[in-house]
N, C-alpha and C positions, 0 to 999 in steps of 0.2 A: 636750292638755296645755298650759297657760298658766302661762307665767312673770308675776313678780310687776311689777303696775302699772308701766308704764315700759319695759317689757325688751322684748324681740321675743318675740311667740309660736312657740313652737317646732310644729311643723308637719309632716309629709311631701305638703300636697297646694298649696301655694301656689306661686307662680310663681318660679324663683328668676332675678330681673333680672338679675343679676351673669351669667346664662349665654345672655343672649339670648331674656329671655320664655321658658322652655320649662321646663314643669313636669315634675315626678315622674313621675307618671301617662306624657306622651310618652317620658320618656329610660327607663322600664322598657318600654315598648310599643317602642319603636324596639327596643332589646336583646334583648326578646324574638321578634320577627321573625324578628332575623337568625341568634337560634339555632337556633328552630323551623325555617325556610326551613332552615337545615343539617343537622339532624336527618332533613328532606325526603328531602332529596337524598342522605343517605348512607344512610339505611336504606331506603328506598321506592322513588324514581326510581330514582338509579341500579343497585341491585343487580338491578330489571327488567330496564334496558336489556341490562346485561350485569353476569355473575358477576363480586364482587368479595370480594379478601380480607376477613375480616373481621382490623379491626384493634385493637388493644388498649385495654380501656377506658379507663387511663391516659392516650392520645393524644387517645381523642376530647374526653375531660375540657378537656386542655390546649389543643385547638382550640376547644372553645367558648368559653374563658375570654380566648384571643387573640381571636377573634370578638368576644364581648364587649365588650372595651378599647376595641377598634377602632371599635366602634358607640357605647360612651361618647362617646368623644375627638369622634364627626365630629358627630354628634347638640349637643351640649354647644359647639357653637364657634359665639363671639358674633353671628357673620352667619351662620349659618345658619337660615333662616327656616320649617325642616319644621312645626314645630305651627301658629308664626301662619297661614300660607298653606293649611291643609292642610283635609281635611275627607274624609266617608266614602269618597266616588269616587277621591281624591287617592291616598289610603292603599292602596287597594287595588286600584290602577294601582301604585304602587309594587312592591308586594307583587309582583304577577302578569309583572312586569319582572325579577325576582328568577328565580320558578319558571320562568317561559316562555324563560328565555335560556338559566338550566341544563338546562332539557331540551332542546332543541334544541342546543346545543355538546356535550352529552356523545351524543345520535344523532347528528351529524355527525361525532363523534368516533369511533364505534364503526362507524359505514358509511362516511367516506372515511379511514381507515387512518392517515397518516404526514401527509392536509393540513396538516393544523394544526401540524408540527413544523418551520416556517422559520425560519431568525437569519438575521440582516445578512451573518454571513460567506457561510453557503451562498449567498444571494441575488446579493451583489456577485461570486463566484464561478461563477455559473451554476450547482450544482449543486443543483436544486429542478427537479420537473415544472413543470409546465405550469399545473398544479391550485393547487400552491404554491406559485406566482407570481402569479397572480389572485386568489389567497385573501388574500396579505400583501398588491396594490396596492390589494382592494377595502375589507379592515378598514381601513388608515391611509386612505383617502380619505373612508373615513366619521369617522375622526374628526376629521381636518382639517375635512369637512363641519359637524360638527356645535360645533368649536373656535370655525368663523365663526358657526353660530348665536346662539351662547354671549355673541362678541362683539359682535353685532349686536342683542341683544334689550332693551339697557337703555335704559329712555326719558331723556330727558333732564330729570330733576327730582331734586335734591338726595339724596335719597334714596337712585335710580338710580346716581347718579354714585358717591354712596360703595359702594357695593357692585360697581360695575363696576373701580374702584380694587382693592379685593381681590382679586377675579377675577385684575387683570394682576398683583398682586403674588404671586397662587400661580400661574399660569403662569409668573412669568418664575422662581420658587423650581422648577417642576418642571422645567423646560427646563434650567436649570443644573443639577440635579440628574444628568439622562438626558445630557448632555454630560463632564461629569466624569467619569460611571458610562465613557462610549465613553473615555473619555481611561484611565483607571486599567485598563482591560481589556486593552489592547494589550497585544499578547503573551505573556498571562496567561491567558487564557481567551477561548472564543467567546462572542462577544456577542451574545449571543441571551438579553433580559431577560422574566424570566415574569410569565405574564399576573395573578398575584397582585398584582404590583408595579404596571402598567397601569392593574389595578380599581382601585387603592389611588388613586392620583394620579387619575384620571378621577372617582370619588367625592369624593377633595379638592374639585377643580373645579368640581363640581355645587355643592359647600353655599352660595354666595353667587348663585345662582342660580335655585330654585327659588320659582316664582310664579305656573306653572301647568300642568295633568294631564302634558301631556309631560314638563317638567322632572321631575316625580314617577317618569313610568314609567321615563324615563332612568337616573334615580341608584339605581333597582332592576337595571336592567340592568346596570351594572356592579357595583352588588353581587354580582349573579352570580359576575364575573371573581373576585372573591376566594373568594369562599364556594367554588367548583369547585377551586380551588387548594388547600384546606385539604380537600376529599372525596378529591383524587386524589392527590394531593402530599407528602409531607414537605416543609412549607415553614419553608427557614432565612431568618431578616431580617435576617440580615449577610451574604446573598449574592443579589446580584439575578436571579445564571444558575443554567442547568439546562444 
C-alpha cells in the first residue's frame, strides 16, 4: 500500500528506526519464541518431567499475552541490538538457552526437592541444608561472575562507551530497585524475591549487551527464569515475594 507522492509508505516490513533498527519481521519472531518456548514447557517438557495440574485456559491466555508485552518492551528498546548483531547460529543459541535451562531447573527441581526454596531470611538465620547453601552461594557467584563479564566486555570506541553507559545506568536502576524491595520488606514479609523478577532484571541487563553467540545463549537463559515463573507460578507484579 502507498500513500500519495510525498507521504511515507505505509508498510509492515521496513525497519522502524525510531525503535533501534529492528523490524517487524524480528519483533513478531522474538514474540513468537517466547510464546512457543512457553507452550514448550507447559504442555510437553514439563508435564513429562512430572504431573501437573492442568490449569485454566483463561490463565494460559493471560500468560502469554504478559509473555508477550514483556518480549515487545525488551525486543523494542533502542539499544538493544538482537536483529543487527544476530544471525541463524545466534538465534538459535538463544533459543536453546531458553529450552535447555528450563529443562534442567524444572529436573533439578523435581529431584532435589526443597533446593531451590532459600530467602535471605532462612539463610542469614542458618535455617537451610547444606544443599541450600551452596546452591544460593553458587547462583549469586555466577552472577556476579558473569555482572564482571558484562562489565568488562566493552571496547573502548564511542560506540562501546555509549552502550556501556546504559549497561551502568540499568544496573545502578536495578540495584535501587532490589534495595528499596529489602528496605519496604522489613517486617512485612520474608524476603525471599522470585526468580520471575531476577529473569526480568537479568534480561534488562542483557539488551545493551548483546554482540556475540554467548551474549545470545545468555539472555535465552534467563528467559528461562521468567518463562518457568509463568508455567509454575501464579505470578502477581506487585508483589516481588513468594
Amino acid at each position: 500500500m502507498r500513500a500519495s507522492k510525498g507521504n511515507a509508505r505505509l508498510t509492515l516490513v521496513e525497519n522502524l528506526s525510531w525503535f533501534g533498527h529492528i523490524s517487524w519481521y524480528a519483533i513478531f519472531g522474538y514474540t513468537f519464541v517466547i510464546c512457543a518456548t512457553y507452550a514448550l514447557q507447559q504442555f510437553v517438557i514439563y508435564p513429562a518431567l512430572e504431573p501437573m495440574e492442568k490449569e485454566p485456559s483463561y490463565q494460559t491466555f493471560g500468560e502469554l499475552c504478559s509473555l508477550g508485552w514483556f518480549a515487545v518492551s525488551f525486543v523494542c528498546m533502542p539499544w538493544h541490538d538482537w536483529e543487527i548483531h544476530g544471525n541463524a547460529l545466534r538465534y538459535f543459541l538463544w533459543w536453546v538457552g531458553m529450552v535447555l535451562c528450563g529443562f534442567v531447573y524444572r529436573l533439578l527441581g523435581t529431584k532435589g526437592g526443597s533446593t531451590f526454596n532459600v530467602s535471605l531470611v532462612s539463610l542469614e538465620s542458618g535455617a537451610t541444608t547444606t544443599a541450600q547453601y551452596w546452591m544460593f552461594v553458587s547462583v549469586f557467584a555466577a552472577i556476579g561472575i558473569i555482572v564482571v563479564y558484562w562489565l568488562c566486555k566493552y571496547e573502548d570506541t564511542y560506540a562501546a562507551r555509549k552502550r556501556k553507559n546504559v549497561f551502568l545506568r540499568l544496573l545502578g536502576t536495578v540495584g535501587l530497585l532490589f534495595a528499596l524491595s529489602y528496605v519496604v520488606c522489613q517486617g512485612e514479609c520474608v524476603y525471599h524475591l522470585h526468580h520471575w523478577w531476577f529473569g526480568f532484571c537479568l534480561v534488562l541487563l542483557t539488551t545493551p549487551t548483546m554482540t556475540n553467540n554467548f551474549d545470545y545463549f545468555l539472555q535465552g537463559v534467563f528467559w528461562a527464569f521468567i518463562i518457568d515463573s509463568f508455567v509454575l507460578y501464579d505470578v502477581l507484579f506487585h508483589k516481588f515475594y513468594v
